[in-house]
C-alpha positions as YAML, in Angstrom:
chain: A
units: angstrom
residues:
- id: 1
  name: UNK
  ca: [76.23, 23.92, -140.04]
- id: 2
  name: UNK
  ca: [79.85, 23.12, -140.71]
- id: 3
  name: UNK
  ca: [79.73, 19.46, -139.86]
- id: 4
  name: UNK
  ca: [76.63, 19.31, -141.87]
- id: 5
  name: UNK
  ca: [79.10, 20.54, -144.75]
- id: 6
  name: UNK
  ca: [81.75, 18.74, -143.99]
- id: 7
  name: UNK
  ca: [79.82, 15.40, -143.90]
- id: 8
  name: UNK
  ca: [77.82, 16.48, -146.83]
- id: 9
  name: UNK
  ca: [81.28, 16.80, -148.61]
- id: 10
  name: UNK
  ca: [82.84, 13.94, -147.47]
- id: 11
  name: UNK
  ca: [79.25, 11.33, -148.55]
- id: 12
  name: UNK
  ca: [80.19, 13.01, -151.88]
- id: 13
  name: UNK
  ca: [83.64, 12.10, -152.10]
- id: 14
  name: UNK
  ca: [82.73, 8.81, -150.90]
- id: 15
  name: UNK
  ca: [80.39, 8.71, -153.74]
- id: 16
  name: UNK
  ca: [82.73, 9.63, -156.05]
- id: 17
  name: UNK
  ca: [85.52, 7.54, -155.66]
- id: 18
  name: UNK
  ca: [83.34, 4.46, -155.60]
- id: 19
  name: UNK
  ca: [81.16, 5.51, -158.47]
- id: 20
  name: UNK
  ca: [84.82, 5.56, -160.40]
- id: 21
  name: UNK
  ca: [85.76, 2.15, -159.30]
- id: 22
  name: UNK
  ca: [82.27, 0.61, -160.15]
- id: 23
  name: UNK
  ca: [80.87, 2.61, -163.23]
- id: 24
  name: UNK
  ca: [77.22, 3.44, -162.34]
- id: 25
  name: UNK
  ca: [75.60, 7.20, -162.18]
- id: 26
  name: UNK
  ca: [78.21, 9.78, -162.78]
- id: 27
  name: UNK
  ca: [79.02, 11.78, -159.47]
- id: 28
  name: UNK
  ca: [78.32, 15.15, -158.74]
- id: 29
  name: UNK
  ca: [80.31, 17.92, -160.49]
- id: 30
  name: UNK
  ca: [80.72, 21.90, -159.32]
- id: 31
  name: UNK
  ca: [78.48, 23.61, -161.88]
- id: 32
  name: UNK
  ca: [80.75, 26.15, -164.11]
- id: 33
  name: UNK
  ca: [78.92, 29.04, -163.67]
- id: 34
  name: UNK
  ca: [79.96, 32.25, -165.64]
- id: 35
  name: UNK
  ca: [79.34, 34.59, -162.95]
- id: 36
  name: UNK
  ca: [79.40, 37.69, -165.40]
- id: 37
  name: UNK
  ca: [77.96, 36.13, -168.42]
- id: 38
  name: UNK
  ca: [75.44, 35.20, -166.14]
- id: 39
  name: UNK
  ca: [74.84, 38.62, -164.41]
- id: 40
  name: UNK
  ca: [74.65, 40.20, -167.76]
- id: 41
  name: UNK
  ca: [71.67, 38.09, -168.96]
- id: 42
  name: UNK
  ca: [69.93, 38.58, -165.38]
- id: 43
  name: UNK
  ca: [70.42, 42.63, -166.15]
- id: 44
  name: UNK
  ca: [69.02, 42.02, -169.59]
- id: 45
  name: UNK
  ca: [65.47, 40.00, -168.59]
- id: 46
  name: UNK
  ca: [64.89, 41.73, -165.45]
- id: 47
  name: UNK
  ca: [66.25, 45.46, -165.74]
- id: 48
  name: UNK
  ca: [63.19, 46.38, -168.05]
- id: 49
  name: UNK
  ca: [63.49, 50.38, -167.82]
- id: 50
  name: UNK
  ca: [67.87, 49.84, -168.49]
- id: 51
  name: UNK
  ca: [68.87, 51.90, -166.03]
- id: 52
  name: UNK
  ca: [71.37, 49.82, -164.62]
- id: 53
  name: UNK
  ca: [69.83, 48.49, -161.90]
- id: 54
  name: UNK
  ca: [66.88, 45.72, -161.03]
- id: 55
  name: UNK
  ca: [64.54, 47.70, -158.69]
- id: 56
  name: UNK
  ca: [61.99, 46.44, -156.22]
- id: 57
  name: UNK
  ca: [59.31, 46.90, -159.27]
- id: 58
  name: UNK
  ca: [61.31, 44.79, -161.70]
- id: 59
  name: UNK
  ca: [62.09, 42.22, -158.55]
- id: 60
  name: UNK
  ca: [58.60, 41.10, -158.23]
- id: 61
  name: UNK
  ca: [59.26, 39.45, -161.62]
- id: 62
  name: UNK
  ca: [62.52, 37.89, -160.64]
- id: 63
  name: UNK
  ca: [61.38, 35.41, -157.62]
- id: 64
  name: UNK
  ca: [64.46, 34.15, -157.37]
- id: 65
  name: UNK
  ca: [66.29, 37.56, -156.88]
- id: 66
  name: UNK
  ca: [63.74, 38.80, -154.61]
- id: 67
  name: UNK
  ca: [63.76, 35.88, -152.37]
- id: 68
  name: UNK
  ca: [67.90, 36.40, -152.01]
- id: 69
  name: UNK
  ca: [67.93, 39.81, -152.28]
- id: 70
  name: UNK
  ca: [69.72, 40.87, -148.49]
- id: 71
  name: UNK
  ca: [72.48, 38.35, -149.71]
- id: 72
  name: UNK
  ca: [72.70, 40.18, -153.20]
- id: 73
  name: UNK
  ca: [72.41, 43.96, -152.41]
- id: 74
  name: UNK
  ca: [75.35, 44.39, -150.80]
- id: 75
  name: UNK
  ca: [75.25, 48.13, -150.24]
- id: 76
  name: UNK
  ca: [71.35, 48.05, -148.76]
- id: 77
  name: UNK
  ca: [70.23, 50.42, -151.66]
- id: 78
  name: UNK
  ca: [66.93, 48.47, -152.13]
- id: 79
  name: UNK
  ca: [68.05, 47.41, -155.38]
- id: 80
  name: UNK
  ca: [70.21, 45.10, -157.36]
- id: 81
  name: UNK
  ca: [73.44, 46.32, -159.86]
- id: 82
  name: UNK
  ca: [75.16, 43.97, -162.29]
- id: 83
  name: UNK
  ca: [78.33, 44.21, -160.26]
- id: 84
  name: UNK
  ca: [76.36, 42.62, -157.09]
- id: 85
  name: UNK
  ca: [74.74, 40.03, -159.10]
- id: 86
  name: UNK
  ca: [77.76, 38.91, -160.49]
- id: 87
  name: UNK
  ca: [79.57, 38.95, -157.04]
- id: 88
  name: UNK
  ca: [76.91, 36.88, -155.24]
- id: 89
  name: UNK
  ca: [77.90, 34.32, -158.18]
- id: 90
  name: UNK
  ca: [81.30, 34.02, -157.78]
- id: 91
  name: UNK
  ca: [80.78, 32.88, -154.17]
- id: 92
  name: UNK
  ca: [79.52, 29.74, -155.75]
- id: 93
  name: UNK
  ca: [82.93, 28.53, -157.23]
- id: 94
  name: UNK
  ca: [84.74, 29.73, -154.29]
- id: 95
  name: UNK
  ca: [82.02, 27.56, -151.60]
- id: 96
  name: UNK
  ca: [83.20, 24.43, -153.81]
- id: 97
  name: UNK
  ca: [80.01, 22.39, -153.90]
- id: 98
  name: UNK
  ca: [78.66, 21.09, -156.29]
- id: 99
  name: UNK
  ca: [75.61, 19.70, -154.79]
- id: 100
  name: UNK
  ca: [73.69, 21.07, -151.63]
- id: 101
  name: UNK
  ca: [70.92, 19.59, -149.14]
- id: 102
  name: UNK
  ca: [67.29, 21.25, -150.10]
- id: 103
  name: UNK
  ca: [64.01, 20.52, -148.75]
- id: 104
  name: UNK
  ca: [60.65, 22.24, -148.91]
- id: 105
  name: UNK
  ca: [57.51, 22.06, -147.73]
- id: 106
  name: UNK
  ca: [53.94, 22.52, -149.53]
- id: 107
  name: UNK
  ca: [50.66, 22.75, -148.54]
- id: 108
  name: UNK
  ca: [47.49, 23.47, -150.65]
- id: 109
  name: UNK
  ca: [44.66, 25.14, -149.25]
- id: 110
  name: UNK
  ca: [46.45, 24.61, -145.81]
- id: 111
  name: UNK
  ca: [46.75, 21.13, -146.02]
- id: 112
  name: UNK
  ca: [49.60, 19.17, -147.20]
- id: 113
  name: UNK
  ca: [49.07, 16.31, -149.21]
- id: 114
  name: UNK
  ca: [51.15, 13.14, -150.66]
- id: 115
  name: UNK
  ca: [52.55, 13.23, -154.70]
- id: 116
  name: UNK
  ca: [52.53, 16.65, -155.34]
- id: 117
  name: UNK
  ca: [54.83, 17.18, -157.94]
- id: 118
  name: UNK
  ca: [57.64, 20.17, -157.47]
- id: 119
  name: UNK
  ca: [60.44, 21.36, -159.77]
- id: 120
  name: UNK
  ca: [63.18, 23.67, -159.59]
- id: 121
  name: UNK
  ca: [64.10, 25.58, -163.00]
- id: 122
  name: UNK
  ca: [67.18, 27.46, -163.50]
- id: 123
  name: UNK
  ca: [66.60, 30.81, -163.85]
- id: 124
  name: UNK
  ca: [67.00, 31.70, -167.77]
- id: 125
  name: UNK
  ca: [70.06, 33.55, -166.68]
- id: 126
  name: UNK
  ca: [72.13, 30.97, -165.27]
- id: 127
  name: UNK
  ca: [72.76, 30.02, -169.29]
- id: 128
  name: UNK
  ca: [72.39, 26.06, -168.56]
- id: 129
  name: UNK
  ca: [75.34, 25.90, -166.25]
- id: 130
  name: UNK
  ca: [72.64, 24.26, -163.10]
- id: 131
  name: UNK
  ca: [69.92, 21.57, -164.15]
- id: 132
  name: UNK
  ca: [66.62, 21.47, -163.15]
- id: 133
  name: UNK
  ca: [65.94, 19.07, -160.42]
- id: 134
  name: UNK
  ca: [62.15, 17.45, -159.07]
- id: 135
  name: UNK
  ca: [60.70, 15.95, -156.20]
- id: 136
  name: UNK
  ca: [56.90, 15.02, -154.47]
- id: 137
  name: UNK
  ca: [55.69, 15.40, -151.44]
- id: 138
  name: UNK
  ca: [55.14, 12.62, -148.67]
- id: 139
  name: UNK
  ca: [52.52, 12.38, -146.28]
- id: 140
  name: UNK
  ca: [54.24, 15.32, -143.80]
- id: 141
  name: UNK
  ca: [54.13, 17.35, -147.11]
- id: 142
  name: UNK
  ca: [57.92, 17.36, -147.79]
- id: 143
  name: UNK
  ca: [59.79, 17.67, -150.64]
- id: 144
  name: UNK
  ca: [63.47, 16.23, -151.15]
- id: 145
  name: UNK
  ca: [64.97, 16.88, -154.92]
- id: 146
  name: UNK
  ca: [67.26, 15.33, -157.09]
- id: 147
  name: UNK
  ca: [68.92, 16.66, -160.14]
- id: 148
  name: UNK
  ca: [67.96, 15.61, -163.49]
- id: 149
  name: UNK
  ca: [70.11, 12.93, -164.70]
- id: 150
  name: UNK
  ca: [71.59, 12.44, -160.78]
- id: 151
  name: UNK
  ca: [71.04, 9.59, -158.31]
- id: 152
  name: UNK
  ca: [72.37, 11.98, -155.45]
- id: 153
  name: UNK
  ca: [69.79, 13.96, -153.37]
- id: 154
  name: UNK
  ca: [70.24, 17.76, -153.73]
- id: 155
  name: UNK
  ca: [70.37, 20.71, -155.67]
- id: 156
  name: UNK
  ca: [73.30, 22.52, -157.73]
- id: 157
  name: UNK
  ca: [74.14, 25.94, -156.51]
- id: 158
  name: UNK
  ca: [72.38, 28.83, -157.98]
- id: 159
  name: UNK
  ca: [69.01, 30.80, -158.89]
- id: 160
  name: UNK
  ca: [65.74, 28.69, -159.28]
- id: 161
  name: UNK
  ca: [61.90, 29.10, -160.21]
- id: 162
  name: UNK
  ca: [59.50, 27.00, -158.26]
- id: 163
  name: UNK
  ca: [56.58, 25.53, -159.80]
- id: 164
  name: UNK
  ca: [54.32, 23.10, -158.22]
- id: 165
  name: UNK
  ca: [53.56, 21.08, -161.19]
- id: 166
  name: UNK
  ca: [50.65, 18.34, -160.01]
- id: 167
  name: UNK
  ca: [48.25, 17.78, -157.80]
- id: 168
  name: UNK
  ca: [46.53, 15.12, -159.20]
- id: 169
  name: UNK
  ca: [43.08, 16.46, -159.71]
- id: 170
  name: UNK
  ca: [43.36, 19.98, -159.22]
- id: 171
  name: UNK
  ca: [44.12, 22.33, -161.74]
- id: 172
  name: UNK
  ca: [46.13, 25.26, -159.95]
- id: 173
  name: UNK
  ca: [46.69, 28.79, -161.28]
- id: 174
  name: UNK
  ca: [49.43, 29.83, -163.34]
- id: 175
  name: UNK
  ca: [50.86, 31.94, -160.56]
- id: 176
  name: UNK
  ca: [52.38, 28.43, -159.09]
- id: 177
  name: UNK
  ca: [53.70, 27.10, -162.35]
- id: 178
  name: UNK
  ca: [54.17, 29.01, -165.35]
- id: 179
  name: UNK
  ca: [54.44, 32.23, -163.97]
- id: 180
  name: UNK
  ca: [55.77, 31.08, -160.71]
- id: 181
  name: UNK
  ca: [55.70, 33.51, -157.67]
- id: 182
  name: UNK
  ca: [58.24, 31.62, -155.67]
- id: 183
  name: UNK
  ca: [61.83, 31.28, -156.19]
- id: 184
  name: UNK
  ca: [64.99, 29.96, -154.23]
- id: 185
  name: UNK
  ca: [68.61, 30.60, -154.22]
- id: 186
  name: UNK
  ca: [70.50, 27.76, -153.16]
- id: 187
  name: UNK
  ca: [73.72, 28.53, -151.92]
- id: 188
  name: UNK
  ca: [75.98, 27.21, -149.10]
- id: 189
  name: UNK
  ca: [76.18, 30.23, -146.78]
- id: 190
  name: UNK
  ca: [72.17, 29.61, -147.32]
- id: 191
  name: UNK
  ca: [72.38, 26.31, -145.33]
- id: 192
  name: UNK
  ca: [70.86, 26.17, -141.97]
- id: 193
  name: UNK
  ca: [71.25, 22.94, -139.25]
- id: 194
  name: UNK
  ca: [70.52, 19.66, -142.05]
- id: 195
  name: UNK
  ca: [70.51, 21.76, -145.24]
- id: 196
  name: UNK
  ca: [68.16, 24.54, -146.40]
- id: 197
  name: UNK
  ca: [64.16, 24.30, -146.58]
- id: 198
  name: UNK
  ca: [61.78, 26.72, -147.85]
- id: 199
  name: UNK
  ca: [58.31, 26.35, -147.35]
- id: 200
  name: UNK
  ca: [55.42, 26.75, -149.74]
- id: 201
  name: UNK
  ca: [51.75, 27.56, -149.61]
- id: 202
  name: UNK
  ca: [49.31, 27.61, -152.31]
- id: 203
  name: UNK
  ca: [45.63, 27.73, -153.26]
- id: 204
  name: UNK
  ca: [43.50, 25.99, -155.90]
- id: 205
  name: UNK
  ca: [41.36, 29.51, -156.76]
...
């Protein structure tokens, strides 16, 4: 994992300093993330009953949460406080990337197809600081994104919605889009061997 980092880092550098000598695509920045700003607005949209905490009820709402929730909930309380939110976001600044290796993998009805269409939304709470970044499938069913706006493959650090968008002539439901189930932190202590993957599975009905 750390030379994957520390090559990952250095491509970018790289990137940078000939991007500055050259004009071209502007290179990868850290996003500015106001970790407590941020954790506020998560508090607000998710913590329906206010009681101060995001609970597994209110989680299945929040896919992004959910899916990170062992890295959030720092005491193991089964739920998620404003305080643990916010400190799960200052890791971000203090990792230093600005962009990080992602992958996924879809299949539809079990079988994984070529162009499908997937996008990664910010999560309302993350108040614009990340973009949204897309990507379609090959014929292994991977996904690789880039960043709206970005000529660099991967993904700014922070909380995401998944929707798979297209499938060319299928319709699919709203729970893979618009109301997403799935959602993805992506976050350098998230990294495995070559970046971090997720893999996705959905049906037409």
């Amino acid at each position: 994992m750390l030379k994957t980092v520390i090559a990952y880092s250095m491509m970018l550098g790289l990137a940078s300093s000939m991007l500055g000598c050259g004009g071209g695509p502007p290179a990868p920045v850290i996003p500015k993330i106001n970790a407590s700003a941020s954790a506020n607005a998560a508090m607000d949209e998710y913590d329906t009953n206010k009681d101060g905490f995001i609970d597994q009820t209110e989680l299945k709402k929040a896919p992004s949460l959910k899916e990170a929730e062992k890295m959030i909930d720092s005491n193991g309380d089964g739920k998620l406080s404003l305080e643990e939110i916010e400190q799960r976001l200052n890791k971000y600044s203090a990792q230093g990337m600005a962009l990080i290796s992602f992958s996924c993998s879809i299949a539809i009805d079990g079988a994984k197809k070529t162009d499908i269409e997937v996008e990664m939304v910010p999560e309302k709470f993350m108040l614009d600081a990340i973009k949204a970044a897309k990507g379609k499938s090959d014929a292994n069913g991977m996904v690789r994104f880039k960043q709206d706006g970005q000529d660099f493959e991967g993904v700014q650090p922070g909380f995401y919605k998944i929707k798979v968008n297209k499938d060319g002539s299928l319709t699919l439901p709203a729970r893979f889009n618009e109301n997403t189930i799935f959602g993805k932190e992506i976050a350098l202590d998230r990294m495995g061997r070559g970046g971090d993957s997720f893999d996705i599975k959905v049906s037409s009905k």
